[in-house]
C-alpha positions as CSV (number, residue, x, y, z in Angstrom):
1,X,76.5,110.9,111.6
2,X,77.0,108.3,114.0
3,X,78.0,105.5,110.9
4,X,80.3,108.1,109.5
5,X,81.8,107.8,112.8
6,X,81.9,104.1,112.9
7,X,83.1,104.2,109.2
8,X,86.1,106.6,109.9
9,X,87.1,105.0,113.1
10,X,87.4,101.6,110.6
11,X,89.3,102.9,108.4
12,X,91.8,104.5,110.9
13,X,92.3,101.1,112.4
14,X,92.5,99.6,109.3
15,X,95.3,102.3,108.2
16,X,96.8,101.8,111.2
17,X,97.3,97.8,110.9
18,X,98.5,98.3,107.7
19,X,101.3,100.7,108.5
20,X,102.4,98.1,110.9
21,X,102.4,95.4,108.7
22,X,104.1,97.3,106.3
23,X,106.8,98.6,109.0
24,X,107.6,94.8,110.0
25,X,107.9,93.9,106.4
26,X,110.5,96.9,105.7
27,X,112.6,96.2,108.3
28,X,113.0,92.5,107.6
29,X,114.3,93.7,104.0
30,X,116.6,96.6,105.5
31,X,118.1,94.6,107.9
32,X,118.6,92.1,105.0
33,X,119.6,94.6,102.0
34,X,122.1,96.6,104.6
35,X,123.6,93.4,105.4
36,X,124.3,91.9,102.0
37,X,124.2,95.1,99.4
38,X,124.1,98.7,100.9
39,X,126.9,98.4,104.0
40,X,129.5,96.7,101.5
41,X,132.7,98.0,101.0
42,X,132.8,100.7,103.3
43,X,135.3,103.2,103.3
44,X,138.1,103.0,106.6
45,X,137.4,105.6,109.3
46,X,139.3,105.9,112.7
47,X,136.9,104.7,115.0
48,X,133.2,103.9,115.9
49,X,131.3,104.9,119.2
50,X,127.8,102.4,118.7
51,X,124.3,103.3,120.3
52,X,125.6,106.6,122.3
53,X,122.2,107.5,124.3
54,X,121.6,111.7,123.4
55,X,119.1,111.8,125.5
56,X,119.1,111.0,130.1
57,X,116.2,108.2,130.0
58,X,116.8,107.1,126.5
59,X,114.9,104.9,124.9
60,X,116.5,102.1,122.2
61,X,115.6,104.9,119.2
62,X,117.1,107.9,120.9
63,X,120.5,106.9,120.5
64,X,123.2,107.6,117.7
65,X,126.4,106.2,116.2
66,X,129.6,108.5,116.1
67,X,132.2,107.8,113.2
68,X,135.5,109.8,113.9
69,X,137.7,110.0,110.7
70,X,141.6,109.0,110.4
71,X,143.7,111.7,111.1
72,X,143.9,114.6,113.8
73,X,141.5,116.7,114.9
74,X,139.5,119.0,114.8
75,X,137.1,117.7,112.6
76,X,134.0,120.3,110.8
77,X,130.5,117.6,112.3
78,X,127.9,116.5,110.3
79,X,124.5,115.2,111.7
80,X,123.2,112.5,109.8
81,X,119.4,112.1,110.2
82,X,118.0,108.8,108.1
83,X,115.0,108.5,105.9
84,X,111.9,106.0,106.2
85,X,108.5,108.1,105.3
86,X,108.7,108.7,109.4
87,X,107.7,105.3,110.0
88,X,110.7,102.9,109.4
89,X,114.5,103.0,108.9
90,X,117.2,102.7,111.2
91,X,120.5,104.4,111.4
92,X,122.8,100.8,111.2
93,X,121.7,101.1,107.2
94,X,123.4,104.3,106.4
95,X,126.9,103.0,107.9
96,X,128.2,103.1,104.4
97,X,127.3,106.6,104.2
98,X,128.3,108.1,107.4
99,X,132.0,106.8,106.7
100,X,132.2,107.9,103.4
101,X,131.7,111.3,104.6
102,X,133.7,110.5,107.6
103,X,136.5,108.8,105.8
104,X,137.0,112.6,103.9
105,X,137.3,114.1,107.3
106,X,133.7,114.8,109.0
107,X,133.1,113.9,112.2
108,X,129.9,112.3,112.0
109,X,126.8,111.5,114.4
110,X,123.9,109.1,112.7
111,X,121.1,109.5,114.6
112,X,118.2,107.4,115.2
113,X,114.9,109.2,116.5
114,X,111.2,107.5,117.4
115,X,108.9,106.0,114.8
116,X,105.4,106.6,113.7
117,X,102.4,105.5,113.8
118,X,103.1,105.2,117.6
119,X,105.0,108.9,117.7
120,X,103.7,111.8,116.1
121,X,106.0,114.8,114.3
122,X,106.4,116.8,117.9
123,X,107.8,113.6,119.7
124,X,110.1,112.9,116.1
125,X,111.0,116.7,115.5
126,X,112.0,117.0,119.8
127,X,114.1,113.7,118.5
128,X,116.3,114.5,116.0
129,X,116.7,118.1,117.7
130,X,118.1,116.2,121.0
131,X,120.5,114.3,118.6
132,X,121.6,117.9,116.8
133,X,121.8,119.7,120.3
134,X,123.7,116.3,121.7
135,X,126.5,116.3,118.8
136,X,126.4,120.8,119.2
137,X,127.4,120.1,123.1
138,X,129.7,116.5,122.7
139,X,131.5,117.6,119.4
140,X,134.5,118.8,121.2
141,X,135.0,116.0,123.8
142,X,134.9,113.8,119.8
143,X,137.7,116.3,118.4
144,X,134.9,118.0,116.6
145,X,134.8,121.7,115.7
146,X,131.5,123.2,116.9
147,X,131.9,126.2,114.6
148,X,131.2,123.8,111.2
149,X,128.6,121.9,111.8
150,X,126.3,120.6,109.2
151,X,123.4,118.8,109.0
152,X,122.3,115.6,106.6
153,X,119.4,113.5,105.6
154,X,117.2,111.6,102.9
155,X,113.9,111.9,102.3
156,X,112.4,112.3,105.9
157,X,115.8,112.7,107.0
158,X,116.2,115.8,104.7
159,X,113.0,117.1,106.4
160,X,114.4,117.0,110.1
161,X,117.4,118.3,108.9
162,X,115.5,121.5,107.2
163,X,113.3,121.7,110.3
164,X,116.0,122.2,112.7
165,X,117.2,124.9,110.5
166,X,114.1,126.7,110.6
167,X,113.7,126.0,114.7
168,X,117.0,128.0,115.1
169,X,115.3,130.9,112.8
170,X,112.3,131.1,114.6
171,X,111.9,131.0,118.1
172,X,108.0,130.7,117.7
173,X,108.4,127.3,115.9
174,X,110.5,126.1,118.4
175,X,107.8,126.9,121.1
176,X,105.2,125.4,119.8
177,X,106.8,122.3,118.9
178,X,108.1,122.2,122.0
179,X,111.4,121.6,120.6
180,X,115.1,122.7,122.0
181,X,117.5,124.1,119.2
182,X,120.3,124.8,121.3
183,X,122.8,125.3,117.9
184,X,123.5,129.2,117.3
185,X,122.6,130.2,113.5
186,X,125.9,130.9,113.0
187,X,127.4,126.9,113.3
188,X,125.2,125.8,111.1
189,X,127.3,126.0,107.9
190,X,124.8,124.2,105.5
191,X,122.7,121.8,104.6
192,X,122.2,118.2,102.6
193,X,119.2,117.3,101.9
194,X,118.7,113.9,99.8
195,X,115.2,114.0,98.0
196,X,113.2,115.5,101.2
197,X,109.9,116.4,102.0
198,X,108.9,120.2,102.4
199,X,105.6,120.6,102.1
200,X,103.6,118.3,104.4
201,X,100.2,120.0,102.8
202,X,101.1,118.8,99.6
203,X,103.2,115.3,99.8
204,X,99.8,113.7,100.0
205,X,99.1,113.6,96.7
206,X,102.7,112.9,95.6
207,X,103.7,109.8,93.5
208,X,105.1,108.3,97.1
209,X,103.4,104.6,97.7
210,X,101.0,104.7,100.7
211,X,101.7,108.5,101.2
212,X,98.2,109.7,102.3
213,X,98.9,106.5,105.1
214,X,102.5,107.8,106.2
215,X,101.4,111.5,106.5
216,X,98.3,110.4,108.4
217,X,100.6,108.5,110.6
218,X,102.9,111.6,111.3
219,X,100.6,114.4,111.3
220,X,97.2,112.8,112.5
221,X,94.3,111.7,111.9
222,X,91.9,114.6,112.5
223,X,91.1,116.8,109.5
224,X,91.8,120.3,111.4
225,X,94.4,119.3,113.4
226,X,96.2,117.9,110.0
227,X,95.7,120.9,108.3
228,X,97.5,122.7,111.5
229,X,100.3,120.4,111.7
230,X,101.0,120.4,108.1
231,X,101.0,124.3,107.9
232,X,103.0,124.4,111.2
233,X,105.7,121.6,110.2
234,X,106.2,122.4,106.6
235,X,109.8,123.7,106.3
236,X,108.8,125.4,103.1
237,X,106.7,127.4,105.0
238,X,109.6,129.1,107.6
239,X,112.5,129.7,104.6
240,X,114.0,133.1,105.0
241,X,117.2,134.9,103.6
242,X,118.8,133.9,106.4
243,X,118.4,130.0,105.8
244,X,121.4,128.1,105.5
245,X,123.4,127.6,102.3
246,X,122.0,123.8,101.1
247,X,122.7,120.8,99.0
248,X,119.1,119.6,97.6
249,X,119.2,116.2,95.0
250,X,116.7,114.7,93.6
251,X,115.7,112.9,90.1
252,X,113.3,112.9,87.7
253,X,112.1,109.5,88.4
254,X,111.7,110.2,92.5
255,X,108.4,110.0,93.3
256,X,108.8,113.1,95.6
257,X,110.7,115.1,92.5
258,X,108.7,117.8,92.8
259,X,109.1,118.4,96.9
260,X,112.5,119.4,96.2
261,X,111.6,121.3,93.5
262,X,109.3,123.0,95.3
263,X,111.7,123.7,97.9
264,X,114.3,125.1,95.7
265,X,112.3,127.4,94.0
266,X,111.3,129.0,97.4
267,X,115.2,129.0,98.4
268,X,116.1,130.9,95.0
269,X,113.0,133.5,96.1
270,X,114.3,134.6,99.0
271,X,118.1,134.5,97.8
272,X,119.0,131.5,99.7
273,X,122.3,129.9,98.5
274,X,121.9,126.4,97.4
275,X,122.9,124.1,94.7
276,X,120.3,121.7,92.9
277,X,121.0,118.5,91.6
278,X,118.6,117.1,89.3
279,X,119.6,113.7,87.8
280,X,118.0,112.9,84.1
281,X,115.7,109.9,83.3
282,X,117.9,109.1,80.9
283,X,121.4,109.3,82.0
284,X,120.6,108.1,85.7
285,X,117.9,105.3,85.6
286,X,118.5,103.5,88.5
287,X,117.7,106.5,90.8
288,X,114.4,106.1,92.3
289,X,113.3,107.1,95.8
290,X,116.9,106.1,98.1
291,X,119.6,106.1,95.4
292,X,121.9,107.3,97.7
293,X,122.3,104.5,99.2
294,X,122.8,101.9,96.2
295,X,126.7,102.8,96.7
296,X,127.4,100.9,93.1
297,X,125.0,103.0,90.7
298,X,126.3,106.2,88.8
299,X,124.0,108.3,90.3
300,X,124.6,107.8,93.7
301,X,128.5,108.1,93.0
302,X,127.8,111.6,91.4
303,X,125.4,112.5,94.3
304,X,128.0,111.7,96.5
305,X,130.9,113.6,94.5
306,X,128.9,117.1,94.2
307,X,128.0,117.1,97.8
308,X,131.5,116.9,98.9
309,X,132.4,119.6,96.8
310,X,129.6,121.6,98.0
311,X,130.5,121.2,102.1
312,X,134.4,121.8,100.5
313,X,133.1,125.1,99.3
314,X,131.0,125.9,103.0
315,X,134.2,125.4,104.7
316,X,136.0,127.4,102.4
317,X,133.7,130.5,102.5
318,X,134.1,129.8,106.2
319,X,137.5,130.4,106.3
């Protein structure tokens, strides 16, 4: 008993070096890539407020960039939450992003939040909800109209965004994440979510490199509390009829293909509205895990194209 004790505390710190050494090599290549491929030729937008704090004592990673679009205001908001398996990432390499939807006349807040192994899912998921509930109470002082708000994200971006959904439905997940969702259900007009993660009880055994490490990292280390956490933080697991309307791509070559899937499916059983963009092998090659950001491929252009005409469609119903 006592060497299996030995044994597993070796291999946690041997996971855990690892997901630090592979966290300082990813962001040496993002901040490299974002410079010289994914942040080109962005589209104009009216103005930039960098590194806005969303929380009073904030750290470096609980800040957030607003982009305001040309033209007058109000504006309908969108959160943007980046993706990173929970571990890496950083909101500077979604710029592109953020002002294409800003240059069509969002007002958007990119947000960044704290980084595993070091912070777990409660201290992420409290994160990204301070950065919803910050944009939900600044909007208006940003010519933003509280009343249309949406929320973005890819891959673990897509999950905070579905999380803080489900926090507003259910005041029991909100207490015991400890989380505040200050939103009302009813400004939440809908939801993009870029090929997410659902199902933290299943995206261990996905196609995604190192994904037993990363979900370790998030959830913890401890068999039973994993099992807790996984069941607790799953936004599968919290879908009613009254979810928002949502936006899910994905493609058939994403390694975590079949979250969304999975995730659709248990929109469509409860009568959720929601579109599902699946891009083909075939047609759409170059779409692996974080083709929305490669800007220049087909897929991402398309991706892009039906999720404007999807928030179009929100705002009209809204009307």
């Amino acid at each position: 008993m006592e060497r299996m004790r030995v044994d597993r505390r070796g291999r946690y710190r041997y996971n855990q070096f690892l997901a630090w050494l592979i966290k300082i090599l990813w962001s040496a290549g993002e901040r490299l890539l974002r410079t010289l491929l994914l942040n080109r030729r962005a589209p104009e937008v009216g103005a930039v407020y960098r590194d806005v704090p969303y929380l009073p004592d904030a750290r470096r990673q609980q800040r957030l960039d607003v982009f305001l679009p040309p033209g007058d205001p109000p504006w309908p908001v969108m959160v943007y939450i980046h993706g990173g398996a929970n571990h890496f990432g950083d909101k500077r390499t979604y710029d592109r992003i953020c002002k294409t939807f800003a240059s069509k006349g969002f007002l958007v807040f990119n947000a960044n939040y704290r980084l595993s192994p070091r912070f777990k899912y409660r201290e992420q998921l409290c994160d990204t909800a301070a950065a919803v509930n910050y944009a939900f109470r600044h909007a208006p002082s940003y010519g933003g109209d509280t009343s249309r708000i949406f929320l973005a994200g890819d891959s673990a971006g897509a999950y905070h965004a579905a999380m803080y959904a489900a926090g507003i439905l259910h005041p029991s997940l909100a207490s015991s994440l400890g989380s505040e969702y200050v939103m009302p259900r009813e400004s939440l007009s809908g939801l993009l979510l870029f090929y997410g993660v659902f199902d933290l009880t299943t995206v261990g055994d996905s196609r995604f490199p190192f994904s037993p490490l990363f979900i370790t990292g998030f959830l913890g280390r401890d068999p039973e509390e994993f099992r807790k956490a996984a069941e607790l933080a799953s936004p599968i697991g919290w879908v009613t009829r009254d979810f928002p309307a949502c936006f899910l791509a994905t493609s058939e070559i994403d390694p975590l293909h079949s979250q969304t899937m999975a995730f659709a499916g248990r929109l469509a059983e409860e009568g959720v509205e929601h579109e599902l963009l699946v891009l083909g092998r075939r047609e759409f090659p170059l779409t692996y895990h974080g083709f929305l950001n490669f800007w220049f491929s087909r897929g991402s252009r398309l991706t892009v194209e039906r999720s404007l005409a999807f928030l179009e469609g929100c705002l009209k119903f809204r009307t």
